[in-house]
Structure formats: structure tokens, C-alpha cells
C-alpha positions as CSV (number, residue, x, y, z in Angstrom):
1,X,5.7,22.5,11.1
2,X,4.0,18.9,11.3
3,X,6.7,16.8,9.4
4,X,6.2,13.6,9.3
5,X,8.7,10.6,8.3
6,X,7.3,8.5,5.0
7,X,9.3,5.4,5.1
8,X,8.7,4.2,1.2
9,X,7.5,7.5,-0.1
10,X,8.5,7.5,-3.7
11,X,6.5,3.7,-3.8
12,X,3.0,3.8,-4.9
13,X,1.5,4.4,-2.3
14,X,4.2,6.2,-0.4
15,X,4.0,8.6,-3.3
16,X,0.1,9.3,-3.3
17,X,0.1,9.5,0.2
18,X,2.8,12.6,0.1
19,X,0.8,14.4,-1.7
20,X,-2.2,14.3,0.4
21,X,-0.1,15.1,3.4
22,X,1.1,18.3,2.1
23,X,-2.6,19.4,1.1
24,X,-3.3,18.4,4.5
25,X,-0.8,21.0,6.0
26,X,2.0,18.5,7.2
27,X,5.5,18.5,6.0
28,X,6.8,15.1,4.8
29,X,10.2,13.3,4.8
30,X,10.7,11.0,2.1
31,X,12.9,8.0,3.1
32,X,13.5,5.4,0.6
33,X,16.6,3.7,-0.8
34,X,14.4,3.1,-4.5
35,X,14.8,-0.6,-4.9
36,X,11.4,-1.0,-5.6
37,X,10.5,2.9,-7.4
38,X,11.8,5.1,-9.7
39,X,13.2,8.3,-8.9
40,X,11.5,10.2,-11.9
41,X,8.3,9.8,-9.0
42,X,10.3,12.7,-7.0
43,X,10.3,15.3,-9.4
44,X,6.1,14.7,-10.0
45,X,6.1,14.9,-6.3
46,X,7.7,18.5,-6.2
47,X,5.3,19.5,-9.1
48,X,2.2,18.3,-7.7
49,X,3.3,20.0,-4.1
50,X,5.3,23.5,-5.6
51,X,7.5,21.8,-2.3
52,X,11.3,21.8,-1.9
53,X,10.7,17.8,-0.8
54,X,13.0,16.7,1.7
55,X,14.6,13.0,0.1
56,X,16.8,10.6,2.0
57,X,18.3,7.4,-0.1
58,X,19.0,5.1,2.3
59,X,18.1,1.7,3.6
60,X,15.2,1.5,6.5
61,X,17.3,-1.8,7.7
62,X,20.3,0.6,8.6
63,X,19.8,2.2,11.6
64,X,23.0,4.4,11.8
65,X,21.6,6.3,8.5
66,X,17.7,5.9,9.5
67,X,18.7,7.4,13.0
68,X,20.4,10.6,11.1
69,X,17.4,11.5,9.1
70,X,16.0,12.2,12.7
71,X,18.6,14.1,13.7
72,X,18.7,16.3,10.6
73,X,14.9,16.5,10.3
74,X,13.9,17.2,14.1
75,X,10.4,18.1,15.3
76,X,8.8,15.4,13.7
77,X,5.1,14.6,15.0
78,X,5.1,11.2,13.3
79,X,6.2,8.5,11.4
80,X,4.3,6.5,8.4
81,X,6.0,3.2,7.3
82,X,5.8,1.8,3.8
83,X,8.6,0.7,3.4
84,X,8.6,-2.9,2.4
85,X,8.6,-6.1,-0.5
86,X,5.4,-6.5,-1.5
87,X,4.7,-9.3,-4.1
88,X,2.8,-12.0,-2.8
89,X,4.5,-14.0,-5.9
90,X,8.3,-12.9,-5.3
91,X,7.9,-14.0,-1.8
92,X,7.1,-17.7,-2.4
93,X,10.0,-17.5,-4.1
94,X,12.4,-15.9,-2.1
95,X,11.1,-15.6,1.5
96,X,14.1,-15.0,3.3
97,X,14.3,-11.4,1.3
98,X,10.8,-11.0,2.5
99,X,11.8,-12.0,6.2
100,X,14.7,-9.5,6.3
101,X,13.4,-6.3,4.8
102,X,9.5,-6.4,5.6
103,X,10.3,-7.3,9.2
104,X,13.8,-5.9,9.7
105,X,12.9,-2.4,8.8
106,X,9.9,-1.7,10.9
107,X,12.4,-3.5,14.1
108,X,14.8,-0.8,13.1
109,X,12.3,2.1,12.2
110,X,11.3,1.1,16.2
111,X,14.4,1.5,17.9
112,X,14.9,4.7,16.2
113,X,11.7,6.2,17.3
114,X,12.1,5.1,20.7
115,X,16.0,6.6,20.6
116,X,14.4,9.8,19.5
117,X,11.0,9.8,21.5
118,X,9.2,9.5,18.8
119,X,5.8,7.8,19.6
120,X,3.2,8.3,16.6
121,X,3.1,5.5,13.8
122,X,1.2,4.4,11.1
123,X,2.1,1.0,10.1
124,X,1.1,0.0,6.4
125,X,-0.5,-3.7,6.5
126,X,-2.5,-6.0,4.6
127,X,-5.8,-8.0,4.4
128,X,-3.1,-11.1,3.2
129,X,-3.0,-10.9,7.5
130,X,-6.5,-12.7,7.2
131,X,-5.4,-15.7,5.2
132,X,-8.4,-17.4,3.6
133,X,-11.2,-16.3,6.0
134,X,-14.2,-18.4,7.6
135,X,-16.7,-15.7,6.8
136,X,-16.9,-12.5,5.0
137,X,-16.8,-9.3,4.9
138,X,-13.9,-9.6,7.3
139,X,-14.0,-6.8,10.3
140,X,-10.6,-6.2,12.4
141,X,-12.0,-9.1,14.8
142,X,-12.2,-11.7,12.0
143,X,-9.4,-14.3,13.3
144,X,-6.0,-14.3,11.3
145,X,-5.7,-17.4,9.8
146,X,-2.5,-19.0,8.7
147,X,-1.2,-16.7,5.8
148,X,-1.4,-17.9,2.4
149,X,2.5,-16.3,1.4
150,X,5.5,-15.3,3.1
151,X,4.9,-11.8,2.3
152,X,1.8,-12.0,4.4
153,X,3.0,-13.9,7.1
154,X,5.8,-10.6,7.6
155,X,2.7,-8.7,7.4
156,X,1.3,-10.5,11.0
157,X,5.0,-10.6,12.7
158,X,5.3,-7.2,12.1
159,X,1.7,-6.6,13.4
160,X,2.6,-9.1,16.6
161,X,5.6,-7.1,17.4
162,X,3.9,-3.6,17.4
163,X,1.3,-5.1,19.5
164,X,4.1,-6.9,21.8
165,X,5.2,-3.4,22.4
166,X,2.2,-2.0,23.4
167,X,1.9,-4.7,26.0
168,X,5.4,-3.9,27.3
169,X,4.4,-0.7,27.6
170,X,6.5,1.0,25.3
171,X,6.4,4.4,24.8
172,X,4.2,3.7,21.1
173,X,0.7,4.8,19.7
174,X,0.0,3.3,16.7
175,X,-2.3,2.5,13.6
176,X,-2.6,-0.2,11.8
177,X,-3.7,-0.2,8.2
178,X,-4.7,-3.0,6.5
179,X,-5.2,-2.4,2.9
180,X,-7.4,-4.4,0.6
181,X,-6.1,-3.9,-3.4
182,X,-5.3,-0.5,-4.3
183,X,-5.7,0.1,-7.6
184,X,-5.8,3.4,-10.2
185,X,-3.0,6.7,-10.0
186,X,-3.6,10.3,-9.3
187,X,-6.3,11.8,-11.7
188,X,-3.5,14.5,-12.7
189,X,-1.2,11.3,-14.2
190,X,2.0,12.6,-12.7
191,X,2.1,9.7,-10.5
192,X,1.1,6.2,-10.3
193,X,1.9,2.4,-9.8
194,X,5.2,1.9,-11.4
195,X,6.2,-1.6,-11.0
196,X,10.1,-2.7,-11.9
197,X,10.0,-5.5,-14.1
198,X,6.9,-7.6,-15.3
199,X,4.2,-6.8,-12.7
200,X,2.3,-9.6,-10.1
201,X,-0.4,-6.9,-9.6
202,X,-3.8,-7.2,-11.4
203,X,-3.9,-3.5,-13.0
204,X,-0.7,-2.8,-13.9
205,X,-0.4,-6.0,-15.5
206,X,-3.5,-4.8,-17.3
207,X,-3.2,-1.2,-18.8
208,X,0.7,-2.4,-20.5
209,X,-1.1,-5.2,-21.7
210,X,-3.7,-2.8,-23.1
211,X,-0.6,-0.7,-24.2
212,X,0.9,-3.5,-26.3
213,X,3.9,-3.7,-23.8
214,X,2.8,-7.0,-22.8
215,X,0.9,-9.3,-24.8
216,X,-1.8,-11.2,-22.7
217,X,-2.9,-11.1,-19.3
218,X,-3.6,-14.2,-17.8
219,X,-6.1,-14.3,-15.3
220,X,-4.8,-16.9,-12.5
221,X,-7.5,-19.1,-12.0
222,X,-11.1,-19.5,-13.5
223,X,-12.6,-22.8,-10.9
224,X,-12.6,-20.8,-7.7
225,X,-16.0,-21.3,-5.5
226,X,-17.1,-17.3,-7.2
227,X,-19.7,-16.1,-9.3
228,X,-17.3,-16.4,-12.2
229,X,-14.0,-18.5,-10.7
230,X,-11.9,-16.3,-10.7
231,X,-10.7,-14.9,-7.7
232,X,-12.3,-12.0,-5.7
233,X,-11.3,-8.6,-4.3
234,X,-12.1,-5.5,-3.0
235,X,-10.6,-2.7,-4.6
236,X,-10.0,0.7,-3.3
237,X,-8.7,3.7,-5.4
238,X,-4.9,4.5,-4.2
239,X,-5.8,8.6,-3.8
240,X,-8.6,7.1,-0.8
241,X,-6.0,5.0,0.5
242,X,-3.6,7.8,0.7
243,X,-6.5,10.3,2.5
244,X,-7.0,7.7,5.4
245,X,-3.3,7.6,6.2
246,X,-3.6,11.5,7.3
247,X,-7.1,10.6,9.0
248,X,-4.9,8.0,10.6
249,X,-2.2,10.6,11.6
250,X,-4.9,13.3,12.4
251,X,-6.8,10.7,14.7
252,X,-3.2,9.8,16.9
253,X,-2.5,13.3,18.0
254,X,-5.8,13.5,19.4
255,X,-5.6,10.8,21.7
256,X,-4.4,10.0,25.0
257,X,-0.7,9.1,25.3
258,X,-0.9,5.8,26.9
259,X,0.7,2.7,24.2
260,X,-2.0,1.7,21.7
261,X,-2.0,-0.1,18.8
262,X,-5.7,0.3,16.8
263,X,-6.6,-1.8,13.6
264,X,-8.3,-0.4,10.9
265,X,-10.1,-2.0,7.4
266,X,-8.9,0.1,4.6
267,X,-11.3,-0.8,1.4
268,X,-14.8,-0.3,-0.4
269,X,-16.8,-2.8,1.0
270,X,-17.4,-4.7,-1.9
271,X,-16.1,-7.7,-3.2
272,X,-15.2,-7.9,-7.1
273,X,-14.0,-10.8,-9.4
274,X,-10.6,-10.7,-11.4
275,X,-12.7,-10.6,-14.3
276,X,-15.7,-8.3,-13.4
277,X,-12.3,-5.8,-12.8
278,X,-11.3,-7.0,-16.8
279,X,-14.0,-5.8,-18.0
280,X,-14.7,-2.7,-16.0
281,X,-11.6,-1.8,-17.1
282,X,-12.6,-2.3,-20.9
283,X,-16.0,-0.6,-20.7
284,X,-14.2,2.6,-19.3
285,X,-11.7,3.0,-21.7
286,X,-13.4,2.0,-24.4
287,X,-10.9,-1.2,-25.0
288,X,-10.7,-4.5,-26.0
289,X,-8.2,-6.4,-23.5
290,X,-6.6,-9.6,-24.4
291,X,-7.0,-12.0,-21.9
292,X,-6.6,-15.8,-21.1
293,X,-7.7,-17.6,-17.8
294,X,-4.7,-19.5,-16.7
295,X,-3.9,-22.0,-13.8
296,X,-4.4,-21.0,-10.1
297,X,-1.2,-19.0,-8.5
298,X,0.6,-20.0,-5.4
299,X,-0.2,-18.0,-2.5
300,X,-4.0,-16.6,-3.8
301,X,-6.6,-16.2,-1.4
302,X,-9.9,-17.0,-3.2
303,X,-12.0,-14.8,-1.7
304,X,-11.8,-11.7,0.4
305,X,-13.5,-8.1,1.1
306,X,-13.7,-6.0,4.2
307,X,-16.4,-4.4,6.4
308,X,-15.0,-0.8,6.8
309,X,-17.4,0.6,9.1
310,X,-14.4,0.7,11.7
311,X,-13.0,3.2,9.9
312,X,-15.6,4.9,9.1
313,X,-17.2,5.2,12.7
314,X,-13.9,6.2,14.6
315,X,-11.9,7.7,11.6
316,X,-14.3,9.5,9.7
317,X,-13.0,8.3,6.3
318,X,-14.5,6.2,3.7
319,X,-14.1,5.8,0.2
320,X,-15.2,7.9,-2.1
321,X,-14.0,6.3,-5.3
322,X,-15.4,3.5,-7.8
323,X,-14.0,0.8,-9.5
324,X,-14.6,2.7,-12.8
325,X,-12.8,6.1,-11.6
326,X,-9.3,4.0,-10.2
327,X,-9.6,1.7,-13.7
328,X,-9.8,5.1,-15.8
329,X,-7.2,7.0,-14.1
330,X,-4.6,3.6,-14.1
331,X,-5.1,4.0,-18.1
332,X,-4.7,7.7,-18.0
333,X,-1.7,6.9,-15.7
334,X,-0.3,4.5,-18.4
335,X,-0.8,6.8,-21.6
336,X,0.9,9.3,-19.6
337,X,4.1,7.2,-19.1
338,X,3.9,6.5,-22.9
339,X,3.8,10.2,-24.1
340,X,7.0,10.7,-21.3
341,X,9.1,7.7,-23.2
342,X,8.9,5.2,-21.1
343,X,9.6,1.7,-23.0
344,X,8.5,-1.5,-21.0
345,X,9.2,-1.1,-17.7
346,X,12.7,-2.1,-16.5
């Protein structure tokens, strides 16, 4: 039994990447303490599995209760950390939350791997590590430049610490993921992005807009130095996100066991405005969205967009999903939360 510790796994991505790892033949643990998901995601999980889903509510910053998932869970091949704040927005305005759970959690996910001799990770990072870059597409060499938001700054500590580790040769093989802007749900609709409260994400913000729960979406920002000005993205469907965390995983166990830490692009390739995203979204669904272009947002990059051939070449993933398929299935996902009673999300 391959089981496999999902720090974070009833959280958007956490969620979509469960799924994938059972198809893929490994057993996942699902730790998360639901501070930023809802636990109706768990029984869509068992449904979209037909698994008895091991689920432990608890705090990654404690390591007393982290370290006794091990113990009850043993044989585990590897660990896959999600768990942390993620609102480039709510970290501007409260770092210091930012500073204790993003980087807190992935010091003590550490020392409990090492306590248990646990060596496989797959850390869960961000293109916000590239700040506002000199040149693009960006490639795993582009230079980190100084973050644009506390959340992203947490997003290079934690990176620097894996990497420290690896230098003091610590017992650690490691991936490093960093995501562009996943967007969309599973194509079924039993699972999807589920913010609590008003989202600060483009696409959620969109479909309850386009479901009357909110009443205009304000694109942040129409004088940026783009085709259109607003700002621009690369956006990559979560279900292909999920599939290169169990490349990822797959790809460890096959290599040798001295300390690594390798870097990976995780995205399409392709830059896209906020607003060429509007009205992808509108042409798909056959809607009419309203929409205002506002003032610029603290802590925005302007532009950004990755060259994924990294992953590609040495993972064998890429992705496989458009912008039309993740716009369609974030709608689907939102009629389907609708037709289950959900009012406006708490």
C-alpha cells in the first residue's frame, strides 16, 4: 500500500489531487484542520473514490498531533504539502497569520518526517516566488525577485529552508511545485474551489457573480503595460495540476536517495489577460457577466506565464486542458453547489 500524507487535502487542490492519487493506485491520508475548506468536500471525496478515506482534523503547526497521524498511518512512501493561507490579498493585510501558518507548518511537517524517516516530499509553491520578472516566460532559472505580497514571500522561505536542508544534508528528496493560476473543478462537479467568504481569486469571484450571489466583479486594474491592461496569467486547469503532483511523486521513488530538492513550472505556457479570461468564460457558457474595471490591487504582479518544458522533459506531464474546458467546468462546478443549497458562501 503506497499511502501517502496530503497535508491540505479537503482544499482545492488538496481535494483534486486525492482523487487522482487513488486512480493512480496510492492510498491517501487527508490531514487538514478545515479552516480554509468545507467538510461536505470529504463525502464527494469518498464518492468519487468508492474509498473508506482516512481524515485527520488537526493543525499541521502541532507537531504532537501531526507526529500521531504517522504513527497511526505507518508505511507511508510520501508526503504532499498543501497545507497553507493562500490569498495574496489577506496577506497584505495580515502577514503575521501568513508568516506563522505558511512557514510554521512545512518547519513542523519536517521535523516529523525526519522523526519518522520519512524522506519523499512534494512541496506545493507558487509562481508569486518570481515577483515581477525581468523577462518572460519565466523557467525555474528566472531569478526570484523580491515578492510582490507576504504570502509570496512565505512561498521563497519555505522554498529556502527545503533547499537549506538539502545542503545540510538532510535525509530529504524533494519537489517543488510552483503553480501558476489554477482555475476550473472536476468535470463530474462533486468537487471544486470553495472559497469561505467573498473570494480574492479571479474565477470563483466570477461564476457567483454570474450566479447572482455577488453583483459585479471588478477587474483590478485596466492601465497595466498588456494588450488590454489588465493584468496577465497563465491558467492551468486544477484536474492537470492535480496529475503532476502524482508525476511528481512517481518521479521521487525513482531516483537516487541522496538529498535533492528539484523545481518544477506547473502551467500552460501561455499568458492570458484578466479580461480575455471574462470573456472566455462568457462565450462558454453562453453568459453575460457583469463587470467593472476597477483600481489596481496591492500585491498584483502585472505580468507572468511559465515555460513548462522542465516538466515536461524530466516529468513527462503537460497540460492537457484549455482555458475554455476549466471556465466551463468552474460553472458546472457552481450550478452544482446551487442545486445542493448552498446560499452565498460563508
Amino acid at each position: 500500500m503506497k499511502k501517502v500524507i496530503v497535508t491540505g487535502g479537503a482544499g482545492f487542490i488538496g481535494s483534486h489531487t486525492v482523487v487522482e492519487l487513488f486512480e493512480a493506485g496510492y492510498t491517501p491520508v487527508v490531514v487538514d484542520d478545515f479552516s480554509n475548506s468545507h467538510r461536505s468536500v470529504l463525502d464527494a471525496l469518498r464518492a468519487l473514490t468508492s474509498a473508506d478515506l482516512a481524515v485527520y482534523d488537526l493543525d499541521c503547526t502541532d507537531a504532537e498531533k501531526l507526529a500521531e497521524v504517522f504513527r497511526d498511518d505507518g508505511h507511508i512512501c510520501g508526503a504532499i504539502h498543501f497545507a497553507a493561507y493562500k490569498s495574496v490579498v489577506e496577506s497584505v493585510r495580515a502577514p503575521r497569520k501568513y508568516y506563522a501558518n505558511n512557514i510554521g507548518s512545512l518547519v513542523t511537517l519536517l521535523g516529523v518526517m525526519q522523526e519518522f524517516g520519512l524522506e519523499n516530499l512534494v512541496f506545493s509553491s507558487s509562481c508569486t516566488v518570481y515577483g515581477q520578472p525581468d523577462a518572460l516566460p519565466v523557467t525555474e532559472a528566472t531569478p526570484l525577485q523580491r515578492a510582490q505580497s507576504p504570502y509570496g514571500f512565505t512561498k521563497q522561505v519555505c522554498e529556502q529552508l527545503i533547499d537549506d536542508l538539502v545542503d545540510a544534508k538532510s535525509p530529504l528528496r524533494a519537489v517543488t511545485l510552483r503553480y501558476f493560476n489554477p482555475i476550473g473543478a472536476h468535470p463530474s462537479g462533486q468537487i471544486g474551489e470553495l472559497p469561505i467568504g467573498v473570494p480574492d481569486n479571479l474565477v470563483p469571484y466570477i461564476t457567483q457573480t454570474a450566479a447572482g450571489l455577488r453583483e459585479t466583479l471588478t477587474v483590478f486594474g485596466g492601465d497595466y503595460a498588456t494588450p488590454d491592461g489588465s493584468c496577465v496569467r497563465d491558467y492551468i486547469h486544477v484536474v492537470d495540476l492535480a496529475k503532476a503532483h502524482v508525476k511528481a511523486l512517481d518521479w521521487i521513488t525513482t531516483q537516487k536517495s541522496e538529498p535533492f530538492n528539484e523545481v518544477f513550472n506547473l502551467g500552460t505556457g501561455e499568458g492570458v489577460s484578466v479580461l480575455e479570461a471574462v470573456r472566455t468564460f462568457e462565450a462558454v457558457n453562453d453568459l453575460k457577466l457583469n463587470y467593472t474595471v476597477g483600481a489596481r490591487r496591492p500585491g498584483d504582479v502585472e505580468k507572468i506565464y511559465a515555460n513548462v518544458d522542465k516538466a515536461r522533459d524530466v516529468l513527462g506531464w503537460r497540460a492537457e486542458l484549455r482555458l475554455g474546458d476549466a471556465m466551463r467546468d468552474a460553472w458546472n462546478w457552481q450550478t452544482t453547489l446551487a442545486q445542493r443549497g448552498f446560499a452565498k458562501q460563508r
